[in-house]
C-alpha positions as CSV (number, residue, x, y, z in Angstrom):
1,X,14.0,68.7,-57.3
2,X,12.7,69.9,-60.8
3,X,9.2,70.2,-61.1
4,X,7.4,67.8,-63.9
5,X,6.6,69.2,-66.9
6,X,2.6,69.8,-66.9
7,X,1.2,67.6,-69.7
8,X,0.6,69.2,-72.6
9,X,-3.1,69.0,-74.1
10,X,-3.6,66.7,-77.0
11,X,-4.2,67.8,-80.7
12,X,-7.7,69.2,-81.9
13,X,-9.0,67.1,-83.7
14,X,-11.2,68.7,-86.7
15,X,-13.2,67.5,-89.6
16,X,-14.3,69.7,-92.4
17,X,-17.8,70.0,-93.7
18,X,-17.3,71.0,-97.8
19,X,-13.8,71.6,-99.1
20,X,-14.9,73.6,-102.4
21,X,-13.3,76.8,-103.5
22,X,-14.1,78.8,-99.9
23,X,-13.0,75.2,-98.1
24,X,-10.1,75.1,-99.4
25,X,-8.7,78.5,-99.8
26,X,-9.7,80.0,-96.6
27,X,-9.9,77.7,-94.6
28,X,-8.3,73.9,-95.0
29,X,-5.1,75.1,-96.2
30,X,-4.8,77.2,-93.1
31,X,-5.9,74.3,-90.5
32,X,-3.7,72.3,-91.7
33,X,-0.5,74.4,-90.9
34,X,-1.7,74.8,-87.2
35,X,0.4,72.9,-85.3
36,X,-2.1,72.2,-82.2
37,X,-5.3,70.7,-84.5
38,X,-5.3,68.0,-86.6
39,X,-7.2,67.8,-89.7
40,X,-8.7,64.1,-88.9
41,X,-11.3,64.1,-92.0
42,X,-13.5,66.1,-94.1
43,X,-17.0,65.3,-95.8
44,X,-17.9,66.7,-99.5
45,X,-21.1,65.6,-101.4
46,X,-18.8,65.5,-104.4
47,X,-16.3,62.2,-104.5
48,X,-13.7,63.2,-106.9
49,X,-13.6,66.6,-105.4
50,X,-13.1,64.8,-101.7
51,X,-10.4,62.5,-103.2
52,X,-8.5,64.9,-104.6
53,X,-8.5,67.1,-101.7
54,X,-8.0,64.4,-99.3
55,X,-5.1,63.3,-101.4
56,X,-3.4,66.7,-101.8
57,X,-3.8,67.9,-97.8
58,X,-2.9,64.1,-96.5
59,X,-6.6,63.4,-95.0
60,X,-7.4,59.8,-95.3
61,X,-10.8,59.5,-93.7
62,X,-13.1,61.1,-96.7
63,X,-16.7,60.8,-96.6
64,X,-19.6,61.2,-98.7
65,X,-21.4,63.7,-96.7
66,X,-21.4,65.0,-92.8
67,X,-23.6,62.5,-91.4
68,X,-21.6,59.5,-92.2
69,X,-18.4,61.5,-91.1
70,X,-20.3,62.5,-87.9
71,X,-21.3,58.5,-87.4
72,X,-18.0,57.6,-87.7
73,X,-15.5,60.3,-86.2
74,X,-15.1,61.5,-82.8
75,X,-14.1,65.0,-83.2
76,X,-13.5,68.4,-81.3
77,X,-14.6,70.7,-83.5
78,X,-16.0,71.0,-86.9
79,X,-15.6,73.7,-89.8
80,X,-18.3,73.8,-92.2
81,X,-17.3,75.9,-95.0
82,X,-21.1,76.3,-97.0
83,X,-23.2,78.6,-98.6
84,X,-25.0,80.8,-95.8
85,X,-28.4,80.0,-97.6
86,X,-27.2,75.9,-96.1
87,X,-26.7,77.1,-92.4
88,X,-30.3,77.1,-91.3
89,X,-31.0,73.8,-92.5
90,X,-27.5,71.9,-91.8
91,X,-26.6,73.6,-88.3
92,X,-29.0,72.0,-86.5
93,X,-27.6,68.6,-87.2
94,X,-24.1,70.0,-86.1
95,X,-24.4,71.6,-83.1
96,X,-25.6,68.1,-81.3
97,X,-22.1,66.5,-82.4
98,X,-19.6,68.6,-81.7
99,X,-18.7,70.7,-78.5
100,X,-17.7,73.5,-81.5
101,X,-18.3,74.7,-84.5
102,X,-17.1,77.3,-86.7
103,X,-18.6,78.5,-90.1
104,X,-18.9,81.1,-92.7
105,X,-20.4,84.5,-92.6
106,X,-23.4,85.0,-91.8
107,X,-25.1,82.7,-89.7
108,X,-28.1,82.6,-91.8
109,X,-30.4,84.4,-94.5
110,X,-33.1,86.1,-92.6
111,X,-32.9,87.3,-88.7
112,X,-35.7,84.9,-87.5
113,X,-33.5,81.8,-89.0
114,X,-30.4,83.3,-87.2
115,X,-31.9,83.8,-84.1
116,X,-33.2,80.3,-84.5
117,X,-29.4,79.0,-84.8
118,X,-28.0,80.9,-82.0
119,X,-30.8,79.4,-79.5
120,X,-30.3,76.1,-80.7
121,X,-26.6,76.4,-80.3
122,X,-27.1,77.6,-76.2
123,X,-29.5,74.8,-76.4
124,X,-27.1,72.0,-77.9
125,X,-24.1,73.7,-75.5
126,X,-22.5,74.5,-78.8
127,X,-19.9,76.9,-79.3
128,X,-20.7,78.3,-82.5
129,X,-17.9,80.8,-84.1
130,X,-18.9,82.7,-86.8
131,X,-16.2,83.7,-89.5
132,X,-16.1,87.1,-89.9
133,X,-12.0,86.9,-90.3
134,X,-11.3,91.2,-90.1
135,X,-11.8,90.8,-86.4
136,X,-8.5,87.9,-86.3
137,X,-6.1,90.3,-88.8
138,X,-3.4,90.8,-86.3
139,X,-4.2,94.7,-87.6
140,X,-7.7,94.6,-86.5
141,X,-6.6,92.9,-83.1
142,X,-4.1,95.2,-82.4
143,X,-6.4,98.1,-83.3
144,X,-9.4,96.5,-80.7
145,X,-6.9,96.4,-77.8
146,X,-5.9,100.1,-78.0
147,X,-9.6,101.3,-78.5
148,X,-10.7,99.4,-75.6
149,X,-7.8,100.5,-73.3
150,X,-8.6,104.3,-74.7
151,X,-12.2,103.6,-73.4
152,X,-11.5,102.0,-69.9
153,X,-9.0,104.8,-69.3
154,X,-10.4,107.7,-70.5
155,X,-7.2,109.3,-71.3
156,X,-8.2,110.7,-74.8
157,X,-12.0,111.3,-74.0
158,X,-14.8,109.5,-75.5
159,X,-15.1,107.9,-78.5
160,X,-17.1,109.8,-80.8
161,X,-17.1,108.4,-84.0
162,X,-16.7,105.0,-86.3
163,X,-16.4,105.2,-90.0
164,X,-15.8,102.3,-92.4
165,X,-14.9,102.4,-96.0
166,X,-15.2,99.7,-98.4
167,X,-14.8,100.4,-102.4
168,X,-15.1,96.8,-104.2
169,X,-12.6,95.6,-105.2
170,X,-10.0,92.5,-105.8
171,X,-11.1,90.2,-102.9
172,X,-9.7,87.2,-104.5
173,X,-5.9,88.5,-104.1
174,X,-5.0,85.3,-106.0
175,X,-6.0,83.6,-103.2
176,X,-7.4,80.7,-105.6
177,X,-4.4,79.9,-107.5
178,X,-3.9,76.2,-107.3
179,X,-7.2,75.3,-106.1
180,X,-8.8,72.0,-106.9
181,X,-11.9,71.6,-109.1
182,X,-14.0,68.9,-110.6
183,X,-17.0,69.1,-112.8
184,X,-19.1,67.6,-110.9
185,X,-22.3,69.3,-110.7
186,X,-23.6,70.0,-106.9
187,X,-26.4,67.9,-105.6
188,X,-29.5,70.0,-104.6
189,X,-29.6,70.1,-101.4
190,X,-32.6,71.4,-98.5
191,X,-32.0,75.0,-98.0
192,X,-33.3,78.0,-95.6
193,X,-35.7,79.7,-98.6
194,X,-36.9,77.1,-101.1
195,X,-37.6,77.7,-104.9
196,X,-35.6,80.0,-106.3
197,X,-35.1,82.7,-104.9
198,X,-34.4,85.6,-107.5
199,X,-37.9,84.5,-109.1
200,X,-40.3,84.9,-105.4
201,X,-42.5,87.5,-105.6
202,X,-42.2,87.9,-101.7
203,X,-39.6,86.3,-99.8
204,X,-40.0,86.4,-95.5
205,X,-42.6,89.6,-95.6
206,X,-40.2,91.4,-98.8
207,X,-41.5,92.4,-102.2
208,X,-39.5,90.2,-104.3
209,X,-37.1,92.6,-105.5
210,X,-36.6,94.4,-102.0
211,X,-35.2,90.7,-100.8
212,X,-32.7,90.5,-103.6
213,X,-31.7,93.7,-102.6
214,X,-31.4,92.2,-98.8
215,X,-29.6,89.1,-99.9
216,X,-27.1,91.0,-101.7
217,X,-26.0,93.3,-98.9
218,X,-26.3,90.2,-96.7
219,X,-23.6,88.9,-98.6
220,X,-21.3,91.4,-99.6
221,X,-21.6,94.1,-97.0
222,X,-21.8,91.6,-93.7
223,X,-18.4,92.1,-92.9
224,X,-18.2,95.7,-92.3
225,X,-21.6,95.7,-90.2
226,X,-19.9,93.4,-87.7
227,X,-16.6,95.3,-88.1
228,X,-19.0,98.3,-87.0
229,X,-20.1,96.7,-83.6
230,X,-16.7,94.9,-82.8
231,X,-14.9,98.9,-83.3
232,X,-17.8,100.2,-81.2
233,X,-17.7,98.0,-78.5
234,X,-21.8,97.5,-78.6
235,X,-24.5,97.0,-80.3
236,X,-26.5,99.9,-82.6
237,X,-29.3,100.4,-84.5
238,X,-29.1,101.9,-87.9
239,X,-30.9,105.2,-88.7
240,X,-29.9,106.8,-91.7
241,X,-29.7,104.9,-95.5
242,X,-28.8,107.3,-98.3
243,X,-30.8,106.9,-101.6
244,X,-28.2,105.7,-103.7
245,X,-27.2,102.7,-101.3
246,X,-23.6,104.2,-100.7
247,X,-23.8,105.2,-97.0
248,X,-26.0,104.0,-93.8
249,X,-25.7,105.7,-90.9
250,X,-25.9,104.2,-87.3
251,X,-25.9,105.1,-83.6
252,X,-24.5,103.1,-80.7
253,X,-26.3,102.0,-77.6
254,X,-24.1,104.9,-75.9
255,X,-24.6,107.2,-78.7
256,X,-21.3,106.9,-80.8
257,X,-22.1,107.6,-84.3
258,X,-21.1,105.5,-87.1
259,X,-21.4,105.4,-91.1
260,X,-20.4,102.4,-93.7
261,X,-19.4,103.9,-96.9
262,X,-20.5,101.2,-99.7
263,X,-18.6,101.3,-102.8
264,X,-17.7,105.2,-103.0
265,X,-15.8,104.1,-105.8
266,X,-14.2,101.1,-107.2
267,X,-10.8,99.1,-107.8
268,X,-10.2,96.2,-110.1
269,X,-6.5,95.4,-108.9
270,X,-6.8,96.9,-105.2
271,X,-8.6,96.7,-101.9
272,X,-8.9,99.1,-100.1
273,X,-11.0,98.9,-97.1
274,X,-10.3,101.3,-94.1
275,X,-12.3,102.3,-90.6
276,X,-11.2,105.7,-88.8
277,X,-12.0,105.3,-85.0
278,X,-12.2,108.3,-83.7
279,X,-11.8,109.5,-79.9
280,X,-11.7,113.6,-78.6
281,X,-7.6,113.2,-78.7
282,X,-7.0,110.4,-81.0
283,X,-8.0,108.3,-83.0
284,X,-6.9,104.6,-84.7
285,X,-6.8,104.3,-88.0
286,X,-7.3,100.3,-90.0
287,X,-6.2,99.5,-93.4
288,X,-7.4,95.8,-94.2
289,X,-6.0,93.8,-97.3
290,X,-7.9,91.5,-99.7
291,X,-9.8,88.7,-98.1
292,X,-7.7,86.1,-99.2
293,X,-4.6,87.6,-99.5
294,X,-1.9,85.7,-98.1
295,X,1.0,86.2,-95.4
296,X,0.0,89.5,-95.1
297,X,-1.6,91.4,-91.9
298,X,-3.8,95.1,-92.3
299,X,-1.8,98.5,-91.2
300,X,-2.5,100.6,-88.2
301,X,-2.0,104.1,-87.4
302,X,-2.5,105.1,-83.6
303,X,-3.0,108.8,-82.9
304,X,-2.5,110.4,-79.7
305,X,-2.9,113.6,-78.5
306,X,-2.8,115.0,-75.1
307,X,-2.5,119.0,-76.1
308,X,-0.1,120.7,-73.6
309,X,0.9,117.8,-71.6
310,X,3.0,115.8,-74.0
311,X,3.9,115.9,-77.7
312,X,1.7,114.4,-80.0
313,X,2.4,111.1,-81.2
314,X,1.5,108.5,-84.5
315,X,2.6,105.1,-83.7
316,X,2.5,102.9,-86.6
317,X,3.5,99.1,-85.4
318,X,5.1,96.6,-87.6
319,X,2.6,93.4,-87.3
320,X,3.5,89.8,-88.0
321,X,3.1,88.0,-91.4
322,X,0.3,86.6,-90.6
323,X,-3.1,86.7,-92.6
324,X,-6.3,87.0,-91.2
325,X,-7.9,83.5,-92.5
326,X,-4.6,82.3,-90.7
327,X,-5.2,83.9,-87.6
328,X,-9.0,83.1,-87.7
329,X,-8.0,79.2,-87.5
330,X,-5.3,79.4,-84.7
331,X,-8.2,81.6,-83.2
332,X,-11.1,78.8,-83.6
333,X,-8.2,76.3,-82.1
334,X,-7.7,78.1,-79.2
335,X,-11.6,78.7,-78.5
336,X,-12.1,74.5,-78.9
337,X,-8.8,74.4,-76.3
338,X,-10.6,76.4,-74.0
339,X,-7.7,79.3,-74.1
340,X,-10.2,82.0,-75.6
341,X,-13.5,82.9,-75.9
342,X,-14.8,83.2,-80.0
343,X,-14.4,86.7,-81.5
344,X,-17.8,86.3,-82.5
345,X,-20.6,84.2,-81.6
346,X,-24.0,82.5,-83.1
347,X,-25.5,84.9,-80.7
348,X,-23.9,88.5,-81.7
349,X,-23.6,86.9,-85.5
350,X,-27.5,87.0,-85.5
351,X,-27.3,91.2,-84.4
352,X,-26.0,91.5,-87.7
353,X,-29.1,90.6,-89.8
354,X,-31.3,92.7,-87.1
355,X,-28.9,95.4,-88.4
356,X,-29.0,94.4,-92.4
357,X,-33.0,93.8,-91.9
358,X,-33.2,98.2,-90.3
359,X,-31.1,99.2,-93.1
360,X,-33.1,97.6,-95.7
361,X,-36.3,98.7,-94.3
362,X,-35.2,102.2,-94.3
363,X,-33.9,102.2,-97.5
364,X,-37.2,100.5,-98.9
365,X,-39.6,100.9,-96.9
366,X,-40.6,97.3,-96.6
């Protein structure tokens, strides 16, 4: 006699907190197209935005903001797609309603607001998954799994050295062609540093122009300082910034050494970020494409070389078409089904300010 079928699990059912030009383009176009969630509604603060959008992605249930979607919807998980300087303030009221949560990177302005966020989240028994998409590019996952085996197994001697490159460049990809707009001006809304910022003359212990500095590299650089600890394996400290903010040094709890190379030069049709992972007898090489670049996964080169016992190899394999914004949302559906742990949490999310706030100070002094 056949054995039953086991019952497959039910759709995930997701609302979306903002659908603007980040929303949209990263992330609801992408949810939408995997087959195991279902977007069930979204909330926006701005009504003919959230019509249109509803209209154009087939979402019926539209609200006016997150807490009468919360009131109303039961749901699985929740994406909020906001500006970082919103977290502190709106995560708080998320973490309470929904078993998970995924947002943008980072998880917050300043490290005492992050830290804040990830306790609440343990607190709240919140899964919070934090969006830094390079560690779901099918390149960058493929890349993890061969550095972690080469550590376990030793067979091409420790790894010695990390190295990420990343000129600025075209992030955009046209990754914003056909999205939808209004003019609707944005409501002002509670935020983690009141006032304007730009115009403080001290901002969380920083001389005014020393926290611009910090809120820029917050935002633009982010990426590659997580990239840095996922490569690694662990977390490091950062003990070198170079005077003309285009390198920052950084040694591992092991002692791996690691640099971030900011902007060595520039592309205005291009991207071209890279990371060397270097081992004794090998190493891995990452190419990464635009941010929002579509259909289209990194490049990896694998390096391996045992000396006298076998002919050296480079093993360069072909990945699927997948994107990494893609990936990221099948990725935050399997962590609400249970079926994986998130790439990165509220807790390790908040290691990454700890990291921004050493390089600051080192470069500043304050």
């Amino acid at each position: 006699m056949a054995k039953a079928k086991a019952k497959s699990k039910s759709k995930v059912r997701i609302g979306f907190v903002g659908v603007g030009g980040m929303g949209q383009a990263a992330h609801l176009r992408n949810y939408v197209n995997v087959e195991e969630c279902e977007v069930v509604a979204l909330a926006e603060i701005r009504p003919g935005l959230g019509k249109l959008v509803g209209e154009r992605f087939g979402i019926a249930k539209v609200y006016k903001d997150h807490k009468d979607m919360l009131a109303a919807e039961q749901l699985d998980g929740i994406v909020s797609a906001q500006p970082f300087d919103r977290h502190a303030v709106l995560f708080p009221e998320l973490y309470s309603k929904a078993k998970f949560l995924f947002s943008e990177k980072p998880i917050a302005i300043m490290p005492a607001a992050g830290k804040k966020l990830a306790a609440a989240a343990a607190k709240a028994g919140c899964t919070h998954m934090v969006g830094y998409h390079k560690r779901s590019d099918p390149a960058t996952m493929y890349a993890k799994g061969v550095i972690d085996q080469w550590k376990k197994s030793g067979e091409f001697g420790k790894l010695k050295y990390v190295r990420i490159t990343m000129p600025a460049g075209d992030w955009v990809a046209n990754g914003f062609t056909g999205l939808l707009r209004t003019d609707e001006p944005v409501p002002d809304l509670p935020r983690e540093i009141s006032g304007d910022l730009w115009k403080a003359p001290t901002v969380a212990g920083m001389p005014g122009e020393v926290a611009k500095h910090f809120v820029g590299f917050v935002n633009y650089y982010i990426h590659q300082v997580n990239l840095m600890r996922h490569l690694m394996g662990e977390n490091y400290e950062v003990t070198y910034a170079e005077e003309t903010n285009v390198m920052l040094a950084v040694r591992g709890e092991s002692g791996t050494a690691g640099v971030i190379e900011m902007t060595p030069y520039q592309t205005s049709t291009a991207w071209e970020e890279s990371a060397l992972v270097a081992f004794e007898r090998g190493y891995v090489k990452l190419d990464l494409p635009s941010p929002l670049a579509s259909n289209r996964a990194g490049t990896v080169e694998v390096y391996k070389d045992n000396g006298k016992t076998a002919t050296p190899e480079r093993v360069s394999p072909t990945l699927p078409w997948v994107h990494a914004m893609r990936q990221q949302a099948i990725n935050f559906v399997k962590v609400c089904r249970g079926e994986m742990k998130p790439l990165c949490d509220a807790a390790e999310a908040y290691q990454d300010l700890v990291a921004a706030r050493q390089y600051i100070k080192l470069r500043y002094g304050k």
